[in-house]
TIMAR-929171 format. One record per residue (C-alpha): residue in one letter; x, y, z; residue number from 0. Coordinates in steps of 0.001 Angstrom, whole numbers, plus 500000, padded with zeros to 6 digits. Example, Ala and Ser with C-alpha at 12.3 -4.5 7.8 and 13.67 -1.06 7.14 Angstrom:
BEGIN
<site rest="A" x="512300" y="495500" z="507800" nr="0"/>
<site rest="S" x="513670" y="498940" z="507140" nr="1"/>
This chain:
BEGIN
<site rest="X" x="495419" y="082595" z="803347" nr="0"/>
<site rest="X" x="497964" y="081934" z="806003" nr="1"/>
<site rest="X" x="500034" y="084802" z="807111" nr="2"/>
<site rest="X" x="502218" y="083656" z="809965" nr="3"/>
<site rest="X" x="504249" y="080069" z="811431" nr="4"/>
<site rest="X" x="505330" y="079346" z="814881" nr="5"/>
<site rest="X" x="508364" y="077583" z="814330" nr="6"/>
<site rest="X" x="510900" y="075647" z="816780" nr="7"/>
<site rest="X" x="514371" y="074330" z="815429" nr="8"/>
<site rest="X" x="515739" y="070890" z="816584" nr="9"/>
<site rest="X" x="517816" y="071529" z="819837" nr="10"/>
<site rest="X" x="521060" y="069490" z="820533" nr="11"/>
<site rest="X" x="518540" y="066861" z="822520" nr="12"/>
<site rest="X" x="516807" y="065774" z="819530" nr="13"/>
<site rest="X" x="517986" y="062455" z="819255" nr="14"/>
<site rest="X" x="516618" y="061742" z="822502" nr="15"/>
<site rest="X" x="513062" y="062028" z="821095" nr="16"/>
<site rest="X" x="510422" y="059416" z="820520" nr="17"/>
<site rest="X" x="510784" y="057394" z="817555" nr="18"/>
<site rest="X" x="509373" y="054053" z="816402" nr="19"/>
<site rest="X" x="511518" y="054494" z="813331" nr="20"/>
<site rest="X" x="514412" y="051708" z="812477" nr="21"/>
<site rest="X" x="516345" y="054054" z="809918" nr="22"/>
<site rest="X" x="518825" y="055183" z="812139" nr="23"/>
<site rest="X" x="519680" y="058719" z="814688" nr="24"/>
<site rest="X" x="519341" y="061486" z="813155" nr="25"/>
<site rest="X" x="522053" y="063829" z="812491" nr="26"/>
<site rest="X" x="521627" y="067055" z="814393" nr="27"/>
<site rest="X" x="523538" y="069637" z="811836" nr="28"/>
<site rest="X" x="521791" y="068286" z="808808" nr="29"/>
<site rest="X" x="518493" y="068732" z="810714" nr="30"/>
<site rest="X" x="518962" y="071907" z="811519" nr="31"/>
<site rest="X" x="519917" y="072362" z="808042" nr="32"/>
<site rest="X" x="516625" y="070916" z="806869" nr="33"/>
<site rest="X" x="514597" y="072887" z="809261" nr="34"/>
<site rest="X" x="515969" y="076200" z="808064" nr="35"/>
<site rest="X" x="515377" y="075335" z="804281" nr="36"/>
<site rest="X" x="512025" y="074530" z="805895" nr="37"/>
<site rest="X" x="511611" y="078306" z="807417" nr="38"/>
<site rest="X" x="513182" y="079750" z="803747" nr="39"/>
<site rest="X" x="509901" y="077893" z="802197" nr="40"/>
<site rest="X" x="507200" y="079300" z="804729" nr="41"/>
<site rest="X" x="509061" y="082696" z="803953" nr="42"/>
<site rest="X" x="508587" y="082354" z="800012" nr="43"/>
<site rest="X" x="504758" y="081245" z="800368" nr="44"/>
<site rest="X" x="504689" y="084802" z="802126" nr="45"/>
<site rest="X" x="504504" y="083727" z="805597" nr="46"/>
<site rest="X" x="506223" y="085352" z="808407" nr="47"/>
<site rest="X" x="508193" y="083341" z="810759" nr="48"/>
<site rest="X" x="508531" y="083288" z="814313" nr="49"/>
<site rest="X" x="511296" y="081037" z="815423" nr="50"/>
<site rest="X" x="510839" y="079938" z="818876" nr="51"/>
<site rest="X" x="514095" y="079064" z="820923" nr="52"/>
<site rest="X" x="514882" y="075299" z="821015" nr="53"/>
<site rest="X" x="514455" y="074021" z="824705" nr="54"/>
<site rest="X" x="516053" y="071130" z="825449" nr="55"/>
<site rest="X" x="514091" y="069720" z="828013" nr="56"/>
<site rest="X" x="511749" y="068537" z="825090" nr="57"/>
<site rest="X" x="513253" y="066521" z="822044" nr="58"/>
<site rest="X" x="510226" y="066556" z="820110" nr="59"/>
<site rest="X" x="509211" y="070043" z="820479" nr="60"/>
<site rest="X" x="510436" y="070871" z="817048" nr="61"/>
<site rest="X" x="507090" y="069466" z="816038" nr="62"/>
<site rest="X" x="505511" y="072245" z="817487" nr="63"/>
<site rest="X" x="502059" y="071613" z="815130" nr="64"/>
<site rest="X" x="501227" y="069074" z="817996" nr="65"/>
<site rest="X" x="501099" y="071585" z="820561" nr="66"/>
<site rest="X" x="497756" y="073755" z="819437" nr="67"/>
<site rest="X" x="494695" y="074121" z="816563" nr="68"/>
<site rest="X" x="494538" y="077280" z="815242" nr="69"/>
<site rest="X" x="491723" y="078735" z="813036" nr="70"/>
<site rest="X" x="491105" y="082120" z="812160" nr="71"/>
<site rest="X" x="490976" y="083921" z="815559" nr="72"/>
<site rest="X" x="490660" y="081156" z="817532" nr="73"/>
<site rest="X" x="493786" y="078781" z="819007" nr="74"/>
<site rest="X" x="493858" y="075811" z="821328" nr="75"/>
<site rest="X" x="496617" y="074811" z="823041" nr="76"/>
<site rest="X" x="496299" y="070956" z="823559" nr="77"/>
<site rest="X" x="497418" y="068626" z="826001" nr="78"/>
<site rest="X" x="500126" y="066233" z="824078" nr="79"/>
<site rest="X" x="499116" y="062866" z="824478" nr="80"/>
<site rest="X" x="502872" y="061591" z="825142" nr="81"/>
<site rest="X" x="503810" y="062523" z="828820" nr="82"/>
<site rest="X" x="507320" y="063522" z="828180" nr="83"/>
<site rest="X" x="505842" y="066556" z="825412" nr="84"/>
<site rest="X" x="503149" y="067765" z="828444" nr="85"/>
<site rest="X" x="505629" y="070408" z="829320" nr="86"/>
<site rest="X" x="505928" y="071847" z="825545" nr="87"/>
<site rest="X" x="502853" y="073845" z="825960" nr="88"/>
<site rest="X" x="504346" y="076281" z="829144" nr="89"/>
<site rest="X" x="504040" y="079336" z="827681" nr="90"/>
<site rest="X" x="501917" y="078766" z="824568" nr="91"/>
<site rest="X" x="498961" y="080120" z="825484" nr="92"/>
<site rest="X" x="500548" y="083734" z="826277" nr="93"/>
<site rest="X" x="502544" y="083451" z="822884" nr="94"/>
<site rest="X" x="499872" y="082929" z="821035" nr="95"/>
<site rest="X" x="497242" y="085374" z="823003" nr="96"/>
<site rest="X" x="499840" y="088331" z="821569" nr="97"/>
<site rest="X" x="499257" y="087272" z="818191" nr="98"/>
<site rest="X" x="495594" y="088420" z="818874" nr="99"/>
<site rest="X" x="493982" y="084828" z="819060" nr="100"/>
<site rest="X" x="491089" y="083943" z="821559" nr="101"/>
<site rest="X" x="492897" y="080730" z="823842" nr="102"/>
<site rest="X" x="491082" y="077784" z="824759" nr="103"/>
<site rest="X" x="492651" y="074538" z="825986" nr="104"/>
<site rest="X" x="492485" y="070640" z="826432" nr="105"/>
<site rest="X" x="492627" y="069741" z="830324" nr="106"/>
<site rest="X" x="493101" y="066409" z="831760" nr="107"/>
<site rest="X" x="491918" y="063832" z="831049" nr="108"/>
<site rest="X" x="492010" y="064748" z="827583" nr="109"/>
<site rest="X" x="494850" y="064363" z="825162" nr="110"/>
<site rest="X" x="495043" y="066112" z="821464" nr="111"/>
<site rest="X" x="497996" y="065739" z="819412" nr="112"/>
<site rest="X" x="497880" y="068726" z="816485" nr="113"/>
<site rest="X" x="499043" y="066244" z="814315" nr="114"/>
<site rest="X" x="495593" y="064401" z="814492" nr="115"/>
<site rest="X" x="493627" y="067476" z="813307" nr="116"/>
<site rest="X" x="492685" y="067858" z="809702" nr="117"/>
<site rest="X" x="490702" y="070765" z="808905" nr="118"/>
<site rest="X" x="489037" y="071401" z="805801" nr="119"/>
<site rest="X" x="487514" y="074425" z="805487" nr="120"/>
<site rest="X" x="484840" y="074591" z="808566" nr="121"/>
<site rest="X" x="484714" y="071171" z="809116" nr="122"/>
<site rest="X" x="487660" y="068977" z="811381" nr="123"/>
<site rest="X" x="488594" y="065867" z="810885" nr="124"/>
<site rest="X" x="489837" y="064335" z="814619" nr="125"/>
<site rest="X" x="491566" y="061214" z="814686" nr="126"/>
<site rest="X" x="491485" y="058962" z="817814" nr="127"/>
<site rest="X" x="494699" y="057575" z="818043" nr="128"/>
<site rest="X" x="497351" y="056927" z="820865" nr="129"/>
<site rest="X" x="497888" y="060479" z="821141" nr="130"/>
<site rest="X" x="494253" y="061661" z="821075" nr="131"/>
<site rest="X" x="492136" y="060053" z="823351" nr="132"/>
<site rest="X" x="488183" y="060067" z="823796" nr="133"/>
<site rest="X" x="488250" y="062880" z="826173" nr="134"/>
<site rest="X" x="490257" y="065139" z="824733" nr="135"/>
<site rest="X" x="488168" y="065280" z="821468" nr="136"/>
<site rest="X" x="484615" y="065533" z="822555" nr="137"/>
<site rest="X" x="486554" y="068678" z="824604" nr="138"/>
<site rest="X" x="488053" y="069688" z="821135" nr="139"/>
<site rest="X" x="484608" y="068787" z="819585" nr="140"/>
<site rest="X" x="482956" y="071181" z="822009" nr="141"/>
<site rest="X" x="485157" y="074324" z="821547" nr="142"/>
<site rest="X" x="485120" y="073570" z="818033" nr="143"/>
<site rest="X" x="480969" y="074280" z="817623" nr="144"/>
<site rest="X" x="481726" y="077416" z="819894" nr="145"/>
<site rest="X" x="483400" y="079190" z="817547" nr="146"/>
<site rest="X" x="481136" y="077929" z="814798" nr="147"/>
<site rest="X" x="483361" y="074741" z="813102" nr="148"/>
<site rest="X" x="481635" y="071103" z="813001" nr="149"/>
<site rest="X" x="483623" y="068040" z="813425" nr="150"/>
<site rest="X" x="483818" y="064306" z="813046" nr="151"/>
<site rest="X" x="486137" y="061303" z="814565" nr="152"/>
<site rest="X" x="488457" y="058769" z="812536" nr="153"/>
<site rest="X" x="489726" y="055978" z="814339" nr="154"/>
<site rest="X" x="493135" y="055091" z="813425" nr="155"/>
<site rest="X" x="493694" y="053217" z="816759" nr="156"/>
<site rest="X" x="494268" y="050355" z="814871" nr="157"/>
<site rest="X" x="496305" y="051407" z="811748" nr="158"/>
<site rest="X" x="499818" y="050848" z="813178" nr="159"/>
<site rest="X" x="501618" y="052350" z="810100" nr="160"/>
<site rest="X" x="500291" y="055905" z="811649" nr="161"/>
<site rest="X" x="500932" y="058052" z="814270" nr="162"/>
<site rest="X" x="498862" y="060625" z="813483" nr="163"/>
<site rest="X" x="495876" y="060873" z="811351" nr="164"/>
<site rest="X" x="497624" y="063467" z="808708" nr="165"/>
<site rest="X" x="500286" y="060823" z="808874" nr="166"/>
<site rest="X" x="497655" y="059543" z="806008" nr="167"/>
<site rest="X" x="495724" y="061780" z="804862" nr="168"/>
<site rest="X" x="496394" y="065902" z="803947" nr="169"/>
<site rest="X" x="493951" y="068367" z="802610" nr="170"/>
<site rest="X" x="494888" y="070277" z="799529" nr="171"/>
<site rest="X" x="491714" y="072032" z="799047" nr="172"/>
<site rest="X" x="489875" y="072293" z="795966" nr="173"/>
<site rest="X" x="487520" y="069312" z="797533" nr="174"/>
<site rest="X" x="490659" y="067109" z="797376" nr="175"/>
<site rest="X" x="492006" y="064837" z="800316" nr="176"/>
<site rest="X" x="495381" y="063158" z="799840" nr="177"/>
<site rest="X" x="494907" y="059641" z="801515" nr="178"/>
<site rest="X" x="497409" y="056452" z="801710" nr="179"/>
<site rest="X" x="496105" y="053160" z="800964" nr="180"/>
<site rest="X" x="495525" y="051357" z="804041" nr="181"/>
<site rest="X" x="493582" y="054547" z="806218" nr="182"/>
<site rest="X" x="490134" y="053051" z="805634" nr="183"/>
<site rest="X" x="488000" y="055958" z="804662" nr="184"/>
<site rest="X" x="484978" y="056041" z="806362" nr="185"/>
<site rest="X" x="481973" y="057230" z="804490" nr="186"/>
<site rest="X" x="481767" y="060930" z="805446" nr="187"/>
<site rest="X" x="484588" y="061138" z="803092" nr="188"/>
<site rest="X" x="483150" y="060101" z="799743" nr="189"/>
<site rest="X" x="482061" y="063841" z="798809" nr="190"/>
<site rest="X" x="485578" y="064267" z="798181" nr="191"/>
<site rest="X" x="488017" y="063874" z="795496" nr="192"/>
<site rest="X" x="490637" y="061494" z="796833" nr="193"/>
<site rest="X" x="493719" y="061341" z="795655" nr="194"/>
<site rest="X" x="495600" y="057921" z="796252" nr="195"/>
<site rest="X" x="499101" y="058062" z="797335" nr="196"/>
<site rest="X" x="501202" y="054659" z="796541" nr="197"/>
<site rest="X" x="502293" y="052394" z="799408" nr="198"/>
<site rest="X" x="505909" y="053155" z="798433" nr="199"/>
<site rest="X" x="505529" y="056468" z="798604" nr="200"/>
<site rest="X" x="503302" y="057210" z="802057" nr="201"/>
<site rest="X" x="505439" y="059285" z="803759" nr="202"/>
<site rest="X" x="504466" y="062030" z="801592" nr="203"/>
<site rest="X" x="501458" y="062121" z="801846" nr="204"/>
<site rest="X" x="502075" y="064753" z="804645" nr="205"/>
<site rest="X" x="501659" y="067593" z="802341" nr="206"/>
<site rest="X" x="500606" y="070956" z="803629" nr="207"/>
<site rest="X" x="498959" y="073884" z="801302" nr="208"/>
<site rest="X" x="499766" y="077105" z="801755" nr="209"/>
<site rest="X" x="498237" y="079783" z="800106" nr="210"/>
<site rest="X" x="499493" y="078971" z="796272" nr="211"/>
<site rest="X" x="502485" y="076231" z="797218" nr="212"/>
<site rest="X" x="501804" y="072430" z="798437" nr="213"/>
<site rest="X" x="504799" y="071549" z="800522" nr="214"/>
<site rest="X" x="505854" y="068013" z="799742" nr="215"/>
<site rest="X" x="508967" y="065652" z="801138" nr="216"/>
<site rest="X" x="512054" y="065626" z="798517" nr="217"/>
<site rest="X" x="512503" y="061833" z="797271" nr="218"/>
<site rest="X" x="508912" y="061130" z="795949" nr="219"/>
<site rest="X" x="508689" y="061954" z="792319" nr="220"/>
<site rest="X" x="505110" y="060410" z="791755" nr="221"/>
<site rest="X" x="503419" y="062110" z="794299" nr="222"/>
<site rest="X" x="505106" y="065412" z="792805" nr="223"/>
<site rest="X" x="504189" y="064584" z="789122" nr="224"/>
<site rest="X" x="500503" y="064371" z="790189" nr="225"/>
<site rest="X" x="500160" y="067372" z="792302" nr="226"/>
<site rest="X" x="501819" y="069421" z="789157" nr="227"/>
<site rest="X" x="499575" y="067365" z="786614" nr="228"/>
<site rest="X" x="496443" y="068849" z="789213" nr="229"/>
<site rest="X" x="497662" y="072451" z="788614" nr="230"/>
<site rest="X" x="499390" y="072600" z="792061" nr="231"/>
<site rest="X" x="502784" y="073921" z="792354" nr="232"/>
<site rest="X" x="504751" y="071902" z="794631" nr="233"/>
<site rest="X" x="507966" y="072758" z="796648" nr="234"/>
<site rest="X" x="509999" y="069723" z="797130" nr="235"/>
<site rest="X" x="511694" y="069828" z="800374" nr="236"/>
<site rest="X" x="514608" y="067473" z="802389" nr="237"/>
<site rest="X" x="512895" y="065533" z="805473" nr="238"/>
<site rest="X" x="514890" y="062629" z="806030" nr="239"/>
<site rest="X" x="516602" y="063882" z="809420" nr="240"/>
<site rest="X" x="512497" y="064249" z="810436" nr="241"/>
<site rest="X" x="511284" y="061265" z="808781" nr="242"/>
<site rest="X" x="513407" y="059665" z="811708" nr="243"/>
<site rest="X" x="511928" y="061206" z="814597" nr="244"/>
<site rest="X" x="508286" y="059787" z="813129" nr="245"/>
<site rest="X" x="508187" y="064119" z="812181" nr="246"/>
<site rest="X" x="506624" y="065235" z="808498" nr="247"/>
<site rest="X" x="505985" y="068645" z="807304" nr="248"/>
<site rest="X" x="503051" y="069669" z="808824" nr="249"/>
<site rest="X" x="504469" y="068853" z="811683" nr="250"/>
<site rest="X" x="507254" y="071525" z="812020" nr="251"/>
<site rest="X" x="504967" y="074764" z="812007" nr="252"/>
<site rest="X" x="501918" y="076230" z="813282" nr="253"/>
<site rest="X" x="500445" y="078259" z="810328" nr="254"/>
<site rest="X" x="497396" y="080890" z="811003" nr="255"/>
């Protein structure tokens, strides 16, 4: 059961963010807009919110997910993997130290990107992508068996559709993984129940559980009809001002 989210809204420097997206700049009031509906829905799955202040230095640091791992009392503050998000951890490890978590952290040469950590229940899925390197999660790997978690690699180096590995793939729990198509499952998977999401509608398959809701992007009816038609109840939400910046739901919150 989650209790609390670290949120950041979108600061007026947003637009300047990274992007490999071709579907146009984002528009600043309508994200803002989108990220408060955003902060309504943690609130009504019974989470309280802690709205950091945008800082506009940092144009991606709305997606604050990327900037730690959190699991029960444990939290650790990565090391972005995109040098112009380095500086969005200043701070972090103080913040989240009065929340009562024990800190560890990626150092150099390592790079984690949140968004490349999938945990389901004591295990971790890492992915090795542009933003994760090598280094950074055998040193993720490491603090991970500390506090008593195993862990395992997917390489999605090579899977240019995704930037991050829960760009593909979400756990919903229940023993059920949401993957797209074209993430090539490797076998430590196959004790799960995966749940195909359709080419058409990949985006979404950023989902995040929490507690009784599955968060889901607005605009994907299929992917709705089968979460419902699984006994999930899912909260449709707007992300097309995120969808932009490369952003999806899981990416807008930390959630412990």
């Amino acid at each position: 059961m989650f209790t609390r989210a670290i949120v950041r809204p979108p600061g007026a420097s947003y637009a300047a963010g990274l992007t490999s997206s071709t579907e146009g700049v984002p528009d600043l009031g309508r994200a803002i807009a989108q990220h408060h509906e955003y902060c309504n829905a943690l609130r009504e799955c019974g989470l309280s919110v802690h709205a950091l202040q945008p800082d506009e230095r940092y144009p991606d640091g709305t997606f604050v997910e990327d900037t730690a791992v959190i699991s029960g009392a444990m939290a650790v503050v990565t090391r972005p993997g995109a040098p112009s998000r380095e500086g969005e951890i200043q701070g972090l490890a103080a913040l989240l130290q009065g929340f009562g978590l024990s800190v560890e952290e990626i150092t150099a040469p390592g790079s984690v990107d949140g968004g490349d950590i999938c945990q389901i229940e004591k295990h971790f899925l890492i992915g090795l992508s542009h933003r994760t390197n090598a280094e950074g999660a055998r040193q993720l790997a490491r603090i991970l068996e500390r506090y008593g978690y195993s862990s395992s690699e997917i390489d999605i180096r090579n899977n240019k559709a995704l930037l991050h590995l829960k760009s593909g793939l979400s756990y919903l729990g229940e023993n059920r993984l949401l993957v797209v198509p074209d993430l090539i499952v490797p076998e430590q998977l196959s004790r799960y129940q995966l749940i195909s999401v359709s080419a058409e509608e990949g985006y979404a398959a950023n989902c995040v559980r929490i507690n009784d809701r599955v968060l889901v992007a607005a605009g994907y009816p299929r992917l709705s009809a089968s979460l419902e038609r699984l006994g999930y109840s899912a909260l449709a939400l707007p992300m097309s001002e995120f969808r932009k910046m490369d952003g999806g739901l899981s990416c807008l919150s930390l959630r412990f």
